[in-house]
C-alpha positions in Angstrom: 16.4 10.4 -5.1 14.0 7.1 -4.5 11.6 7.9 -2.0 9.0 5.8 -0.3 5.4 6.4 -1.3 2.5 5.7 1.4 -1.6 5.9 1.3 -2.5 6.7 4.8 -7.0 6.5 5.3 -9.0 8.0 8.2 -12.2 6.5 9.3 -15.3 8.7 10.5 -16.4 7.3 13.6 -13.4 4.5 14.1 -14.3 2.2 16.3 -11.9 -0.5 17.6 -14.7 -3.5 17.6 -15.4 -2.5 13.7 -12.0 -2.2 12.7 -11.2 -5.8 12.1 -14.3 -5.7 9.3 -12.9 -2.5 7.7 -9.9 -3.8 7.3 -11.1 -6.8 5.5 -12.8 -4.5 3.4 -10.0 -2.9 2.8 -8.2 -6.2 1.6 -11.1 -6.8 -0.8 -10.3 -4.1 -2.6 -6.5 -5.1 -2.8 -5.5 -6.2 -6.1 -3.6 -9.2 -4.4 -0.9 -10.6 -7.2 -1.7 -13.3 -9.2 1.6 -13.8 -10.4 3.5 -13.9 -6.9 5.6 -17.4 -6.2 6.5 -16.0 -2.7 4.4 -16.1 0.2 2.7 -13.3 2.1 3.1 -12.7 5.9 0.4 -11.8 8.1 1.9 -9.9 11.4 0.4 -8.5 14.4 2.8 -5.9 16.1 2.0 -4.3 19.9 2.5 -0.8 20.7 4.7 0.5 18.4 7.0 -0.4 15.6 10.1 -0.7 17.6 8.5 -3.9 19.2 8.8 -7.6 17.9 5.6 -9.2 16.4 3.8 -10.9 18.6 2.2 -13.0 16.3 3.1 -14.5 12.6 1.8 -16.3 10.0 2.7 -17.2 6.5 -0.1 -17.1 3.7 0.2 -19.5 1.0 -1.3 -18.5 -2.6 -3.6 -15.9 -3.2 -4.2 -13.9 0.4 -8.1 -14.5 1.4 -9.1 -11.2 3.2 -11.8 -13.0 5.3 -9.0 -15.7 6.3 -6.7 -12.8 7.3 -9.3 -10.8 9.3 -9.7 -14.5 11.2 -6.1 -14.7 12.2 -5.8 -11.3 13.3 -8.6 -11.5 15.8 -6.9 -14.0 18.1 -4.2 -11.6 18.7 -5.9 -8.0 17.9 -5.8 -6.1 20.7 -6.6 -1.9 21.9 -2.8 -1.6 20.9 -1.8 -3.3 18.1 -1.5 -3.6 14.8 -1.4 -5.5 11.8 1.1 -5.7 8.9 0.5 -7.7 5.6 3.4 -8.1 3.7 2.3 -9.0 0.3 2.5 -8.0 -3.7 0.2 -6.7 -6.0 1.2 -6.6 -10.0 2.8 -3.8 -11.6 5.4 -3.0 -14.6 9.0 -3.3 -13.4 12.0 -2.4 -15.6 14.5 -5.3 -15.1 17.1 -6.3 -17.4 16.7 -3.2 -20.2 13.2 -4.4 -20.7 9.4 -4.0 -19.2 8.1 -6.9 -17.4 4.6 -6.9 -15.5 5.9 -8.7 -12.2 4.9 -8.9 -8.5 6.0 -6.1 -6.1 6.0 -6.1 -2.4 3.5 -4.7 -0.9 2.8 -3.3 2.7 -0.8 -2.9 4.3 -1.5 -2.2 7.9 -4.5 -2.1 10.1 -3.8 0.3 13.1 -5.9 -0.3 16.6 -6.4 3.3 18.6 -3.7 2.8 21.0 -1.0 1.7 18.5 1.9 4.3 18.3 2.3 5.9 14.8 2.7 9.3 14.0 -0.1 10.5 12.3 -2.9 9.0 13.5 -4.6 7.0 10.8 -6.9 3.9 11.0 -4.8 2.1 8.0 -1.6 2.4 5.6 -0.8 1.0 2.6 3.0 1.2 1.9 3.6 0.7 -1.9 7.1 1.1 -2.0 9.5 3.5 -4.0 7.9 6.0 -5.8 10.1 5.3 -8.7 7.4 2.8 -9.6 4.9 5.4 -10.5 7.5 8.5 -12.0 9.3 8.4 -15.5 12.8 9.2 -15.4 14.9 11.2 -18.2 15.5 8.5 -21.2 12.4 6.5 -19.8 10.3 7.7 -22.6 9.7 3.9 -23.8 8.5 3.0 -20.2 5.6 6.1 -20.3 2.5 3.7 -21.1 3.8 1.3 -18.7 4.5 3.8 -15.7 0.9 5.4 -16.3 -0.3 2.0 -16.0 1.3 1.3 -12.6 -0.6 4.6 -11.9 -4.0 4.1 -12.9 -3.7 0.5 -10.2 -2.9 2.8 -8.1 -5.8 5.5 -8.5 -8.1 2.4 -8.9 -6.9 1.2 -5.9 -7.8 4.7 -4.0 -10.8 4.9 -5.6 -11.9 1.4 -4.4 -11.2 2.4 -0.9 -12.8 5.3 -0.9 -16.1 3.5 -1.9 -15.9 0.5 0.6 -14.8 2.7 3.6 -16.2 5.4 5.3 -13.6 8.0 5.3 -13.1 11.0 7.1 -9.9 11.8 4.8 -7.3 10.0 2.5 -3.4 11.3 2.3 -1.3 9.7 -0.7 2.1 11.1 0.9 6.0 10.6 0.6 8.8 9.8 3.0 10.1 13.8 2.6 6.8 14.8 2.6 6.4 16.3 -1.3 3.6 16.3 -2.2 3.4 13.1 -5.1 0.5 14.8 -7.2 3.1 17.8 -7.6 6.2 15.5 -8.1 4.3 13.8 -10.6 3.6 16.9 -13.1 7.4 17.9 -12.4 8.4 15.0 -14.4 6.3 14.4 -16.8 7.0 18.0 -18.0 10.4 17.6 -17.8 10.0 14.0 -20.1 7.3 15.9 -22.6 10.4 18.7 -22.4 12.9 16.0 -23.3 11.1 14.4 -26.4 10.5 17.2 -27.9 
């Protein structure tokens, strides 16, 4: 079963009057899609999740991290937060064949008072995890899959040297542990080719 797959990043020392510069740090180090024909939304959200934006803003072409930070900071306050909706570039199996195309994207900024379970500074939602595992009878699809992982480990790997981080999480919506799901299946393909 299709579960969602999440990067969650704690800052040492978070402080609310840096956290506007971290996150365009952050968005630096986002591989932003060059082949998206949609839009990106910039939102800024108050309290918690269950509330409405309070601010919204399209973002036409390639998203500029520096612009993004600049919008925010009208409306980013002790208690908010700030979603960009956007798509980065990976391989996608659509119509019985592999296709590098743009996939949606979710990357927050989260100020100390803004409601969220766990705590952390910044989230970057990537979507189903069936982006990153081979299925049975995917076996064509293996170079394609570890390629959507490497962006992914690149992308970590890009944070972690542009932030200072007190600890990173990659984590699921049940809570398995993705490193561990990961080897599961590509046993069980190695299993099934042979």
């Amino acid at each position: 079963m299709a579960d969602r797959l999440y990067l969650s990043v704690w800052l040492r020392q978070a402080e609310h009057d840096k956290q506007l510069f971290r996150f365009e740090r952050l968005l630096r180090a986002f591989p932003f899609s060059k082949l998206a024909k949609s839009e990106s939304i910039l939102r800024i959200l108050a309290l918690n999740f269950g509330e409405p934006p309070i601010a919204e803003n399209l973002i036409a072409g390639l998203p500029d991290p520096e612009a993004i930070a600049g919008l925010a900071k009208e409306f980013y306050g002790p208690d908010s937060a700030i979603q960009v909706d956007c798509y980065w570039d990976l391989w996608q199996y659509v119509d019985e064949d592999w296709t590098l195309a743009p996939t949606p994207v979710s990357i927050y900024c989260f100020a100390p008072g803004f409601e969220r379970e766990d705590g952390e500074d910044f989230r970057i939602e990537f979507g189903l995890d069936t982006q990153f595992l081979p299925e049975r009878n995917s076996a064509s699809g293996v170079r394609m899959l570890q390629s959507n992982i490497r962006s992914m480990l690149s992308l970590v790997h890009d944070v972690e040297n542009r932030l200072p981080l007190e600890r990173r999480l990659l984590w699921s919506e049940s809570g398995e542990n993705f490193a561990e799901l990961l080897q599961r299946k590509l046993m069980s393909l190695a299993e099934d080719i042979q």
